[in-house]
N, CA, C and O atoms as a printed pandas DataFrame, in Angstrom:
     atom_number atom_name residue_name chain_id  residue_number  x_coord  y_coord  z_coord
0              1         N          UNK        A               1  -46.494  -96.516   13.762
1              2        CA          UNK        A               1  -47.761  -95.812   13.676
2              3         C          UNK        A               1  -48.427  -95.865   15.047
3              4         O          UNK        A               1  -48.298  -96.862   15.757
4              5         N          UNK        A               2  -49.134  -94.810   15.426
5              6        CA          UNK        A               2  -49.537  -94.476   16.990
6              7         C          UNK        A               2  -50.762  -95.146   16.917
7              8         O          UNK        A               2  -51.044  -95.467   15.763
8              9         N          UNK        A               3  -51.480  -95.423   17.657
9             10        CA          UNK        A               3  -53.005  -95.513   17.964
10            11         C          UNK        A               3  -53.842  -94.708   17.754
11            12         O          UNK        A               3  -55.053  -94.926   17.790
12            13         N          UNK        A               4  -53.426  -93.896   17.562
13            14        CA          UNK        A               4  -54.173  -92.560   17.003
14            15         C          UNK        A               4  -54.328  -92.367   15.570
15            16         O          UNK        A               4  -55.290  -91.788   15.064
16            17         N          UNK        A               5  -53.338  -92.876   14.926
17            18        CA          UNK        A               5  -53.084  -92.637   13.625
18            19         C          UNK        A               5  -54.135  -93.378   12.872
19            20         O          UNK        A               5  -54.641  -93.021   11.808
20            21         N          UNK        A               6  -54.465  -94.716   13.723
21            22        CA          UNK        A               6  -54.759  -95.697   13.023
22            23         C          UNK        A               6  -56.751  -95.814   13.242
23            24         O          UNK        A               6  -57.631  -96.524   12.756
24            25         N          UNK        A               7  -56.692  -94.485   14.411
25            26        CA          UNK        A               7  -58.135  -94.809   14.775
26            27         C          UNK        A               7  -59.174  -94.363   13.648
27            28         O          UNK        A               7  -59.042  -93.283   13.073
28            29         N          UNK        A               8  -60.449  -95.447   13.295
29            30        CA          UNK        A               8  -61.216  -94.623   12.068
30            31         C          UNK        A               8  -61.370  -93.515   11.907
31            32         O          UNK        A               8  -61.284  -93.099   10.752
32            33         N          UNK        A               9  -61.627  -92.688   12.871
33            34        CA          UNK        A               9  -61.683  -90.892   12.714
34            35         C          UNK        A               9  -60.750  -90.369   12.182
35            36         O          UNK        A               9  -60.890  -89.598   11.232
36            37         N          UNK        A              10  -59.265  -90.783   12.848
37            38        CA          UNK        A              10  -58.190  -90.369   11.463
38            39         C          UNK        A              10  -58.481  -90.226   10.413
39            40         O          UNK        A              10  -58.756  -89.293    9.658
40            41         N          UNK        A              11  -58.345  -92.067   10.369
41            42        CA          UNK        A              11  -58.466  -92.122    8.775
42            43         C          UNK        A              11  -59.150  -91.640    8.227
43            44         O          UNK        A              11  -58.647  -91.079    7.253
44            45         N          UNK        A              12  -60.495  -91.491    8.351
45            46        CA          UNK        A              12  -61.359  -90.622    7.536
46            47         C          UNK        A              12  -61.427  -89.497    7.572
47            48         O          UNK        A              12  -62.061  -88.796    6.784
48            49         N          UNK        A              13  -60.785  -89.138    8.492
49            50        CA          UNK        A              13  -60.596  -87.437    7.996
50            51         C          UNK        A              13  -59.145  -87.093    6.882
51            52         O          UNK        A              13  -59.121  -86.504    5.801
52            53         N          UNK        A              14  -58.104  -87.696    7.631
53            54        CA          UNK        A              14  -57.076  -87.691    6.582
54            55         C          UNK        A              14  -57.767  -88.153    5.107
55            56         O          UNK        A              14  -57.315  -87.615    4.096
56            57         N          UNK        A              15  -58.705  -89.004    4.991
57            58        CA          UNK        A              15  -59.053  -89.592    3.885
58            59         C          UNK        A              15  -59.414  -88.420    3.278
59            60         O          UNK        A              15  -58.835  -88.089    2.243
60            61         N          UNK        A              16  -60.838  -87.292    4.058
61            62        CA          UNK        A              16  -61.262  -86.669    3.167
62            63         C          UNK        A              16  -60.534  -85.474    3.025
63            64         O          UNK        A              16  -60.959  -84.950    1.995
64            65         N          UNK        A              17  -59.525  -84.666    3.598
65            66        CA          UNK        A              17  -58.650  -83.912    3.516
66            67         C          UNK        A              17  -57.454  -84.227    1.859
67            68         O          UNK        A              17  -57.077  -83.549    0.903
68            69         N          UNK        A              18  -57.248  -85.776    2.403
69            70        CA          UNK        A              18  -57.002  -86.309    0.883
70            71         C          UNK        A              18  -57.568  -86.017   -0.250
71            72         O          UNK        A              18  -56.969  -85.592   -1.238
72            73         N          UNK        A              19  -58.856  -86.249   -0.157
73            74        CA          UNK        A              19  -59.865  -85.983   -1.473
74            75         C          UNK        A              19  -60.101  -84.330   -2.003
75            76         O          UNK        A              19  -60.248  -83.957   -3.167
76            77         N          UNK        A              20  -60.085  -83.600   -0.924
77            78        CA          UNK        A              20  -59.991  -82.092   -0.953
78            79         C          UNK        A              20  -58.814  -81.622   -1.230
79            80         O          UNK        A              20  -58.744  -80.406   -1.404
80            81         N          UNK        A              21  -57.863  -82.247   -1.320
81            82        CA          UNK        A              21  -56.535  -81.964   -1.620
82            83         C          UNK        A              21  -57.017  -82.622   -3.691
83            84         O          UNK        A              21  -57.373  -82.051   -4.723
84            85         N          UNK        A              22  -56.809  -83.616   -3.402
85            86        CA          UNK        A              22  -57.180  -83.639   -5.286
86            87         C          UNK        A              22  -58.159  -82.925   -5.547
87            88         O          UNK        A              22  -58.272  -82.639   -6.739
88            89         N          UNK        A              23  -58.939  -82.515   -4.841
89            90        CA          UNK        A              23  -60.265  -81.496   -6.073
90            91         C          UNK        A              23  -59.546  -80.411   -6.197
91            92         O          UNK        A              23  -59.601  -79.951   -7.337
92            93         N          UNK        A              24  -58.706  -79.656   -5.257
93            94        CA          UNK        A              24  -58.230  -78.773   -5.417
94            95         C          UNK        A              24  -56.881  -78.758   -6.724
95            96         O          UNK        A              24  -56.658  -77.723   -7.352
96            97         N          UNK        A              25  -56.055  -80.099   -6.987
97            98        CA          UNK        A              25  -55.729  -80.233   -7.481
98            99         C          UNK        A              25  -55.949  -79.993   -9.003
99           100         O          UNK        A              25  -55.318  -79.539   -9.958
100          101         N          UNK        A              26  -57.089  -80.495   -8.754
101          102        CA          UNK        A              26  -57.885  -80.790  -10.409
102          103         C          UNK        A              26  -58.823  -79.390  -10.773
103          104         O          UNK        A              26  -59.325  -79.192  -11.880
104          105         N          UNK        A              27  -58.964  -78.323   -9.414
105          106        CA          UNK        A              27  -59.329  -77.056   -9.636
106          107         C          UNK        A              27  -60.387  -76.910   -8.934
107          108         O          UNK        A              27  -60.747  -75.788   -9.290
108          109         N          UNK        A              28  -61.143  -77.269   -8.176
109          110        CA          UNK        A              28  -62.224  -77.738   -7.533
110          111         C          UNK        A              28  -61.950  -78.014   -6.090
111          112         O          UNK        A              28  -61.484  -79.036   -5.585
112          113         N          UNK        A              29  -62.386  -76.748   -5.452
113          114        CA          UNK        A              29  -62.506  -77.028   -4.033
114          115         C          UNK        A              29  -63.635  -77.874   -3.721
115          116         O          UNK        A              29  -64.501  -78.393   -4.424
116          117         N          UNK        A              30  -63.287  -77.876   -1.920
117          118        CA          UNK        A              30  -64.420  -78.505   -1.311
118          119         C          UNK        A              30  -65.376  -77.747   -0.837
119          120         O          UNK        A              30  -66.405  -78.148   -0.294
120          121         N          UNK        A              31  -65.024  -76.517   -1.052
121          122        CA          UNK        A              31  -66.224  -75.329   -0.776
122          123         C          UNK        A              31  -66.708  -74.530   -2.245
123          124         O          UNK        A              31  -67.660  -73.751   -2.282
124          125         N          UNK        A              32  -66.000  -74.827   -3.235
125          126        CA          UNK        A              32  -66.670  -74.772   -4.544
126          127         C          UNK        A              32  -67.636  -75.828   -5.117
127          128         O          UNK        A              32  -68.307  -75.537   -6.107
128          129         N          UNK        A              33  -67.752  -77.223   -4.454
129          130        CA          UNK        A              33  -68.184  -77.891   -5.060
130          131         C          UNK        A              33  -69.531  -77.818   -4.294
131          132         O          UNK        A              33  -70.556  -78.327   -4.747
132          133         N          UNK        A              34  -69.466  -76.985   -2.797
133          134        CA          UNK        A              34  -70.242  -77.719   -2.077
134          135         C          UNK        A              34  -71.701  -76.197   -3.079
135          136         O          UNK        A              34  -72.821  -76.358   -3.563
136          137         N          UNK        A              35  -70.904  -75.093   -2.947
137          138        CA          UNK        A              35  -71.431  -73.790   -3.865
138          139         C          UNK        A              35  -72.152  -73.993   -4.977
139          140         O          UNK        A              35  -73.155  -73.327   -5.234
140          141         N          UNK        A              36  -71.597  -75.139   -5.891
141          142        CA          UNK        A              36  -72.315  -75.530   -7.472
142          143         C          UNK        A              36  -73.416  -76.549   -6.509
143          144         O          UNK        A              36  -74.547  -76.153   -6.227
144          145         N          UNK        A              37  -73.134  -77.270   -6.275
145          146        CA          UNK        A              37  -74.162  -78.613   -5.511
146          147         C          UNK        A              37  -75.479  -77.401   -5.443
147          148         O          UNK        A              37  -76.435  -77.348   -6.217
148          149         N          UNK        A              38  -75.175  -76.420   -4.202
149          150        CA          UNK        A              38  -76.335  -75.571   -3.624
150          151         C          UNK        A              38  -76.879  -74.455   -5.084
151          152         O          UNK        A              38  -78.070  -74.319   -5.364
152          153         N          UNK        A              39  -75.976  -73.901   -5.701
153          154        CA          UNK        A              39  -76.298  -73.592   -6.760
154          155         C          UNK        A              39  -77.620  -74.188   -7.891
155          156         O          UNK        A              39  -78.584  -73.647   -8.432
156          157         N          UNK        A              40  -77.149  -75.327   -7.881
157          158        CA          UNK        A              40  -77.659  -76.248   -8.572
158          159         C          UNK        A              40  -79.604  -77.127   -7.674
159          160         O          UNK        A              40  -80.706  -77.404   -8.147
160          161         N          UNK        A              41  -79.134  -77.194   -6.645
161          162        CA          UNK        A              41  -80.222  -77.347   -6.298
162          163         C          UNK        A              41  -81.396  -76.131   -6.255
163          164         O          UNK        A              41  -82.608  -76.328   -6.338
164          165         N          UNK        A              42  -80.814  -74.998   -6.123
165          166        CA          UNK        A              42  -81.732  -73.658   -6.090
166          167         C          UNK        A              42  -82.248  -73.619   -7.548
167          168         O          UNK        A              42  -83.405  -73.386   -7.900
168          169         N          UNK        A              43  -81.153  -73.897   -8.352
169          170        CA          UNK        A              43  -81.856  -73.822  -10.067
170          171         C          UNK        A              43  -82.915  -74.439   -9.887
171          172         O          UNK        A              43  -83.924  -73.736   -9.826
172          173         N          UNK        A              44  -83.111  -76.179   -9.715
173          174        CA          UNK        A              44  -83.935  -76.891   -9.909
174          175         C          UNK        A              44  -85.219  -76.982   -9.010
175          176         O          UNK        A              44  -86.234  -77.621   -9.289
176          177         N          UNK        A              45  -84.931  -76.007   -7.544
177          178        CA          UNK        A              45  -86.532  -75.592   -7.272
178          179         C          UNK        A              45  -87.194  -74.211   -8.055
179          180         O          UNK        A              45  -88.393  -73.988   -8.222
180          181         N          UNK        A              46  -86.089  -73.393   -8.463
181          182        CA          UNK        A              46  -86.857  -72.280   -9.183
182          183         C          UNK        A              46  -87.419  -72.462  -10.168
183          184         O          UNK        A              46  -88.194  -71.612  -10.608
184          185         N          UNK        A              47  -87.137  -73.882  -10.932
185          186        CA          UNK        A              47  -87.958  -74.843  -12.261
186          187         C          UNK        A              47  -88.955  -75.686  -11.263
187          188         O          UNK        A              47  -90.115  -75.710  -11.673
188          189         N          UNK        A              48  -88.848  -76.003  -10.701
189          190        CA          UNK        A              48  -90.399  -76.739   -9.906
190          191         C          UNK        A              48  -91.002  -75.604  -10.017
191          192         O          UNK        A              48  -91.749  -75.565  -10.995
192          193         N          UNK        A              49  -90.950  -74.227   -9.102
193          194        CA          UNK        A              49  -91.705  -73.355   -8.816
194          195         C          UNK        A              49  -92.260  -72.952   -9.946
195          196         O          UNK        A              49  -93.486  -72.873   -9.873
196          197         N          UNK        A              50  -91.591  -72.543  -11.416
197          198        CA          UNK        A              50  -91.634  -72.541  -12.185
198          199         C          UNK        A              50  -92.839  -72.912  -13.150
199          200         O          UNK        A              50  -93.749  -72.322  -13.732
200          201         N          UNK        A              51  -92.344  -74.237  -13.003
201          202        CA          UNK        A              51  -93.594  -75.648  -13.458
202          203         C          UNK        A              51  -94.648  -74.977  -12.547
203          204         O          UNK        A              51  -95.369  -74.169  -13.133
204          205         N          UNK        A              52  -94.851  -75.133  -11.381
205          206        CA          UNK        A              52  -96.025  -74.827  -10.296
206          207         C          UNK        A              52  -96.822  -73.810  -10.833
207          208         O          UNK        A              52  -98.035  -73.889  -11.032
208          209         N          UNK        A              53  -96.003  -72.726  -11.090
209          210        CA          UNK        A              53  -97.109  -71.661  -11.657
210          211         C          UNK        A              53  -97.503  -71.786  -13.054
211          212         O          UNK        A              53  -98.418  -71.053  -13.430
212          213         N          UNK        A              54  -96.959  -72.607  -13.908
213          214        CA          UNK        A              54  -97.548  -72.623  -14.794
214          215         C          UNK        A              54  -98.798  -73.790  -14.868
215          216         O          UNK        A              54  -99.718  -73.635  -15.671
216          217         N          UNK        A              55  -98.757  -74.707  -14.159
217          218        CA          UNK        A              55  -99.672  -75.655  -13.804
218          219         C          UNK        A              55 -100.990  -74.489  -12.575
219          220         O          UNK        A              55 -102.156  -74.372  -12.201
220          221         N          UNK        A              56 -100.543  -74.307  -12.541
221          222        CA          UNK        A              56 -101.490  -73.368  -11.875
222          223         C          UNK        A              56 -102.431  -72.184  -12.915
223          224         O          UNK        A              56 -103.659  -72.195  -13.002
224          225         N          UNK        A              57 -101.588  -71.294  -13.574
225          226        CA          UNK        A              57 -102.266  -70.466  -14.878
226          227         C          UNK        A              57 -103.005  -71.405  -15.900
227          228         O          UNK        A              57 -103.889  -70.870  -16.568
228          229         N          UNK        A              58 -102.788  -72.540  -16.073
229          230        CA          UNK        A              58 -103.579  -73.450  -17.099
230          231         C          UNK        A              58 -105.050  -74.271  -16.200
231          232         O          UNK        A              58 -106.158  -74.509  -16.679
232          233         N          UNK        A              59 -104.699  -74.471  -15.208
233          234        CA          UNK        A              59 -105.512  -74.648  -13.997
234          235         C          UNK        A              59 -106.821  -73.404  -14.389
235          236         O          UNK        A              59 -107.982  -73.599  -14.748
236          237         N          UNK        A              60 -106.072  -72.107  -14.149
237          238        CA          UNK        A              60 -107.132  -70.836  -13.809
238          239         C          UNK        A              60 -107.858  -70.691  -15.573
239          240         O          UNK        A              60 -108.911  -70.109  -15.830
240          241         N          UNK        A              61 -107.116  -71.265  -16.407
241          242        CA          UNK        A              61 -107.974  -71.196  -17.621
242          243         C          UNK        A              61 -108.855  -72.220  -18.258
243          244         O          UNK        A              61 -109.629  -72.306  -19.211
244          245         N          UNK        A              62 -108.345  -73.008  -17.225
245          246        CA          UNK        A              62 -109.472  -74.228  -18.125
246          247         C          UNK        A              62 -110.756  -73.880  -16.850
247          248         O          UNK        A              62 -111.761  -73.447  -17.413
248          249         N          UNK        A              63 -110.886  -73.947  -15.712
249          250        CA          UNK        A              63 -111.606  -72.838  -14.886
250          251         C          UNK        A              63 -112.496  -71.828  -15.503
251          252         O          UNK        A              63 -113.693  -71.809  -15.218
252          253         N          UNK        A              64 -111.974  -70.995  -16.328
253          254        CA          UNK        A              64 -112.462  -69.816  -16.711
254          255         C          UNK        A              64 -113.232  -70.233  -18.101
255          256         O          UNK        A              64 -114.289  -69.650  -18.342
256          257         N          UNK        A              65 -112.629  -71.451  -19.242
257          258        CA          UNK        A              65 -113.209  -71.973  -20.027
258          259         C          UNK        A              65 -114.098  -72.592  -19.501
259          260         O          UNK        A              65 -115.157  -72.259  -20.033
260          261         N          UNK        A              66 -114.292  -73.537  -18.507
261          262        CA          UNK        A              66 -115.879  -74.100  -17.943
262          263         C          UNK        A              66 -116.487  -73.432  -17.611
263          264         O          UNK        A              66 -117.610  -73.929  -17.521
264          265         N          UNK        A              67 -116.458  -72.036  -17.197
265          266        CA          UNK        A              67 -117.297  -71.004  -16.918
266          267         C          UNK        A              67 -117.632  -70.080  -18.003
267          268         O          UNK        A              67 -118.509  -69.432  -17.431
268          269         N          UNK        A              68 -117.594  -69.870  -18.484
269          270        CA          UNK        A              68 -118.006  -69.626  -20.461
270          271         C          UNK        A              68 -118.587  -70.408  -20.612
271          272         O          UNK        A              68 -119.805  -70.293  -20.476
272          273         N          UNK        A              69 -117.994  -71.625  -20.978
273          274        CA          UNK        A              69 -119.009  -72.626  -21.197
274          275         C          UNK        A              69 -120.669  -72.495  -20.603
275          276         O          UNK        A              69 -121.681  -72.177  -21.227
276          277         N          UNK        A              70 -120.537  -72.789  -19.482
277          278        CA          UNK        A              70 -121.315  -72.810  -18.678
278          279         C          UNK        A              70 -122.566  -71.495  -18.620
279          280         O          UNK        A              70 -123.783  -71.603  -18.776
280          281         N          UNK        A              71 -121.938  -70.563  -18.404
281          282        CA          UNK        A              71 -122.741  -69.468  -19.017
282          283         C          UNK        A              71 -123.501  -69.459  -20.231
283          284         O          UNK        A              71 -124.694  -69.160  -20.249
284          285         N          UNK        A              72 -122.660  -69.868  -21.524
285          286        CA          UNK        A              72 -123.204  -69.928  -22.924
286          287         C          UNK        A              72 -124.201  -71.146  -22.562
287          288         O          UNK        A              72 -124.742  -71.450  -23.625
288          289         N          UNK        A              73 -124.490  -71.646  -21.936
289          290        CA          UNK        A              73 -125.330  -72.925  -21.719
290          291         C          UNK        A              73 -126.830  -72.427  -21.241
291          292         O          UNK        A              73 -127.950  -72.912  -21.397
292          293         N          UNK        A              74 -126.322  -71.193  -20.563
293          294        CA          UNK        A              74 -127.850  -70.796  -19.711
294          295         C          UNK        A              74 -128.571  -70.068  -20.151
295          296         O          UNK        A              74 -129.700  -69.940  -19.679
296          297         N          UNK        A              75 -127.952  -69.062  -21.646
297          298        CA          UNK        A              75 -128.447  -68.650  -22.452
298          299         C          UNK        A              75 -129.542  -68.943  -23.202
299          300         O          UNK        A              75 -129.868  -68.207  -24.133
């Protein structure tokens, strides 16, 4: 085995070339997985954003209920 073979950068690349070799195996690239990962994170800000506006519309109505209120008060 060369000096090269044995230097950590090898190995860890052979390592992860290894690992991309079984996902692919098992059906699952390393550029499919990286696709669901990003996939998946976009879902879960379009549900924050989601949440946001609805915390926001309940915001603008309890707002609009203290101001009714408030009105019916000055009556």
């Amino acid at each position: 085995m060369s000096s090269t073979e044995r230097s950590p950068a090898v190995i860890g690349r052979r390592s992860s070339l290894e690992r991309e070799r079984e996902r692919e195996r098992e059906g699952e690239s390393e550029r499919e997985v990286r696709e669901r990962e990003r996939g998946e994170r976009e879902r879960r800000e379009r549900e924050r954003e989601r949440e946001r506006e609805r915390e926001r519309e309940r915001e603008r109505e309890r707002a609009e209920k203290r101001e009714r209120e408030r009105s019916s008060l000055e009556i």
